[in-house]
matplotlib code that plots the C-alpha trace (Angstrom):
import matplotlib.pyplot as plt

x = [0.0, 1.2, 1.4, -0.3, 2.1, 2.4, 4.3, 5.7, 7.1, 10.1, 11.6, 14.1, 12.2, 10.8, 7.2, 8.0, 10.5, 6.9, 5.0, 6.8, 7.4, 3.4, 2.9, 5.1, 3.7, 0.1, 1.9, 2.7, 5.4, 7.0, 8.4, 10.1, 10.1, 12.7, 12.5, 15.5, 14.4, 16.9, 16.3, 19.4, 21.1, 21.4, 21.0, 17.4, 18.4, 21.1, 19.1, 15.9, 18.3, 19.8, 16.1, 14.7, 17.9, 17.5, 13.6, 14.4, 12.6, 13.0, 13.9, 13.7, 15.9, 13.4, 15.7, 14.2, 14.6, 12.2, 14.1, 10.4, 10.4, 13.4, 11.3, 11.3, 13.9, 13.9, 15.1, 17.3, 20.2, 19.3, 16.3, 16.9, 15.2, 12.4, 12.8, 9.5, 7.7, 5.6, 3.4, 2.0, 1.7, -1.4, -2.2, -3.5, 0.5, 2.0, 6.3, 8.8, 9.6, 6.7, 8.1, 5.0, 2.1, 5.1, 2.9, 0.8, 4.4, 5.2, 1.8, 1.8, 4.9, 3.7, 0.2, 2.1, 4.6, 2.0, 0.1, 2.8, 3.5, 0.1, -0.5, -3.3, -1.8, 0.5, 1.6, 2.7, 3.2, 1.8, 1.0, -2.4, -1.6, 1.5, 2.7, 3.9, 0.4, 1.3, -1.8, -1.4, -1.4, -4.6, -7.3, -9.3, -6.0, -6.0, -10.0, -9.3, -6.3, -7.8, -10.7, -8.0, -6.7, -9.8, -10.9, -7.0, -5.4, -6.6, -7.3, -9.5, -11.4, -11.7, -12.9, -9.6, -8.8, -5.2, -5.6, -3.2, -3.5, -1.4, -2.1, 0.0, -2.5, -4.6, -2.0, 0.3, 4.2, 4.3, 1.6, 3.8, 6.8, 5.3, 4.3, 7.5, 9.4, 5.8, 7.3, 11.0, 11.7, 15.4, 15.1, 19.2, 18.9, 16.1, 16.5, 14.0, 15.9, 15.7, 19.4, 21.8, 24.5, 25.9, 23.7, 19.8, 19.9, 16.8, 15.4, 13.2, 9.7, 10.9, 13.2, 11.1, 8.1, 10.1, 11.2, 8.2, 6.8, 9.4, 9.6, 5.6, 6.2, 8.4, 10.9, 14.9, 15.8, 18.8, 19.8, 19.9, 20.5, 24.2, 25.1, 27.7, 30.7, 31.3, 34.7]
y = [0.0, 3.4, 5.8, 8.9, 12.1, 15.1, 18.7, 19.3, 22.7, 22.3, 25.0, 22.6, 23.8, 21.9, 22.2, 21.7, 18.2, 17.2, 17.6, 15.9, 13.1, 12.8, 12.8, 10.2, 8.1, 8.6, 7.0, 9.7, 10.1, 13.3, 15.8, 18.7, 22.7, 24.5, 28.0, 30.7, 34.1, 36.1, 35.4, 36.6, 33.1, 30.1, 28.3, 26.5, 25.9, 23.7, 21.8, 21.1, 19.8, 17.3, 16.5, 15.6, 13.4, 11.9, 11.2, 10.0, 12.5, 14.0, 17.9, 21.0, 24.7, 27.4, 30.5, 34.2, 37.6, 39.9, 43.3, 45.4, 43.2, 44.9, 46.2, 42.4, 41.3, 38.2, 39.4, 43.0, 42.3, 46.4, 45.3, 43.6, 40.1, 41.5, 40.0, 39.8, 38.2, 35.5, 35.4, 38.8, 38.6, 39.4, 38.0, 41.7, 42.8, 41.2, 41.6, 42.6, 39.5, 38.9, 38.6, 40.1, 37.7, 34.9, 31.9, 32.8, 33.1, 29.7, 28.1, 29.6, 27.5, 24.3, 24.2, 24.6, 21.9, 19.9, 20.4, 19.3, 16.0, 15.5, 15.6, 16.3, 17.1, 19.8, 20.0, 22.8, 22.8, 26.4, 26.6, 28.9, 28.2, 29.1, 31.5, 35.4, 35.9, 36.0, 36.2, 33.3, 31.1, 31.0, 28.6, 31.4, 31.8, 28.6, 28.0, 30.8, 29.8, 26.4, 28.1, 30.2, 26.6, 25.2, 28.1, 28.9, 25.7, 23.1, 20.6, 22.5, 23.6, 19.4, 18.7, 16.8, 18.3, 19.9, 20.7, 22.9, 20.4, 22.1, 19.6, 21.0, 24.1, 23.8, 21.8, 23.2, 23.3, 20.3, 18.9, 18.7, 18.0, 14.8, 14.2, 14.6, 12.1, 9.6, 9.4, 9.7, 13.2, 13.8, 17.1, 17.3, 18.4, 20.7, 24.4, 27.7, 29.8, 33.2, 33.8, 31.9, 30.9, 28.0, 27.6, 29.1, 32.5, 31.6, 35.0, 35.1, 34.4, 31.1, 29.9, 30.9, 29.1, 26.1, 25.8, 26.5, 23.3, 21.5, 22.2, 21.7, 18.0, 17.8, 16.8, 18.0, 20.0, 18.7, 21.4, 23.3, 20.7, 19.1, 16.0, 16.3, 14.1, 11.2, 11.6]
z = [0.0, -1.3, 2.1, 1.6, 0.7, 3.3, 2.7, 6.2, 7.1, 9.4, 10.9, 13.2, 16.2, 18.9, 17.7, 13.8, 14.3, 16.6, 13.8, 11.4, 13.3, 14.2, 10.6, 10.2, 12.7, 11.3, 8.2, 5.7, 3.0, 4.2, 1.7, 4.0, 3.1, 4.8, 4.5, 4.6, 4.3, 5.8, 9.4, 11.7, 11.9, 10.1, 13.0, 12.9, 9.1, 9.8, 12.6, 10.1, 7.7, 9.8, 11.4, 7.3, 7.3, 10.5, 9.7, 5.6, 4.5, 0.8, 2.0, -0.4, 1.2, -0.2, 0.2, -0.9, 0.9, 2.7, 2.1, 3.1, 6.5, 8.0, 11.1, 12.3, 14.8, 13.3, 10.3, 11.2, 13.8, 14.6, 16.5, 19.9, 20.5, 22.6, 26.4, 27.4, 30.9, 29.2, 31.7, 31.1, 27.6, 26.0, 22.2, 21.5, 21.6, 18.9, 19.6, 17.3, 16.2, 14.0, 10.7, 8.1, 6.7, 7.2, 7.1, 4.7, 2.4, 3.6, 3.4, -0.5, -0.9, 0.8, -1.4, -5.0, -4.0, -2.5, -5.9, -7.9, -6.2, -5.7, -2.0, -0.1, 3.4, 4.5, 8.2, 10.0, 13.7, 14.4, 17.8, 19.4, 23.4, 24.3, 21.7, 20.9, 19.8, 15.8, 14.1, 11.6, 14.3, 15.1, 14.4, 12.2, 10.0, 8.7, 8.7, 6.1, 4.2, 3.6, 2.0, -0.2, -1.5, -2.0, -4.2, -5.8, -6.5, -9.4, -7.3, -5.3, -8.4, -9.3, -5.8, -4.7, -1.1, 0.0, 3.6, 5.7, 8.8, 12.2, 14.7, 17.7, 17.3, 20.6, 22.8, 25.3, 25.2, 28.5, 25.9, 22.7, 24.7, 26.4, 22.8, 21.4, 23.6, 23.2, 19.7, 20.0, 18.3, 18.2, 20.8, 21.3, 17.2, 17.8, 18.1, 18.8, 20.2, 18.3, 18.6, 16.7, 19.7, 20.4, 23.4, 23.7, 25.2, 27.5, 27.4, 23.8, 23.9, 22.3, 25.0, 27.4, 26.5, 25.6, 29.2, 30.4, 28.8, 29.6, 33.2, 33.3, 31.4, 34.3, 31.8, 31.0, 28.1, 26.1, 25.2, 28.2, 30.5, 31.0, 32.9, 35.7, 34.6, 36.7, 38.7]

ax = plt.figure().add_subplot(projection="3d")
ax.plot(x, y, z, "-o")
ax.set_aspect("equal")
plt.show()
């Protein structure tokens, strides 16, 4: 039996690497977009690559510039990382770091490729719970994109489906994380940090969520934890 093709957007982050491997495990051929678009390291690129090898996955590096989007952090080293108490955040204030109509770029990507190979899936492991409040990651974004494929593409016109699934949407971070070790995801390889250093800089909104799920999951962080050496 032929598995069913999936378009998985990886971003080499904890909640991306989840999703894949959950696609995986609900038995889908998984043909990975990895996106670089000028963000201020290279960083996540070179973890997503080594995740799509890890996982035998066919992987494709779509690289293209934002030159307009300079007043993101993500993208202009000018802008500090915004270091930002979590716990206060409201979705209303949407920080620095939002990179303009970003998904909808990447999700424009995924359907065409999905188109061409013919699959009807693409996952993306956008996240509505614990988040920086980015508004295409919300459930109302992508009840609306998936009417914009079902009305733009050709095989929406012929009635064949391509569905921009993101099934980490309405879980928490200890959520995904007990999820990602149910199904072995590599985490040592992930990274979200914002900054590029060798070591997460634990003050983005990324870091800090991540450690927040992990230390509700009650579970350690590879990457930020480190064994004592026996003597």
């Amino acid at each position: 039996m032929r598995k069913k093709k999936a378009v998985v957007l990886l971003s080499g982050g904890l909640d991306s690497t989840t999703t894949l491997y959950l696609a995986q495990h609900k038995g889908y051929r998984c043909y990975c977009l990895i996106f670089d678009y000028g963000q201020r390291h290279k960083r996540e690129i070179q973890s997503a690559v080594k995740i799509a090898k890890l996982s035998n996955c066919e992987y494709k590096i779509i690289k293209f510039s934002l030159p307009w989007a300079m007043k993101s952090s993500l993208i202009s080293k000018k802008i500090p990382i915004p270091d930002r108490d979590i716990t206060e955040k409201s979705n209303a204030t949407i920080p620095s770091t939002y990179v303009p109509a970003r998904n909808t770029i990447f999700l424009s990507f995924a359907a065409s490729y999905a188109e061409s190979i013919n699959a009807g899936t693409i996952f993306i492991g956008a996240n509505a719970v614990d988040f920086s409040g980015y508004p295409d990651c919300r459930p109302t974004y992508f009840s609306a994109f998936n009417r914009l494929i079902k009305v733009g593409t050709k095989r929406g016109a012929e009635g064949k489906r391509i569905k921009a699934v993101a099934p980490l949407l309405n879980k928490s971070k200890a959520e995904i994380v007990a999820l990602a070790y149910k199904l072995g995801v590599p985490l040592e390889l992930t990274w979200s940090c914002y900054e590029g250093g060798k070591k997460p800089c634990r003050r983005c909104d990324s870091c800090k969520l991540r450690e927040k799920g992990f230390k509700e999951a009650k579970m350690r962080d590879p990457l930020v934890y480190t064994p004592k050496l026996k003597k």
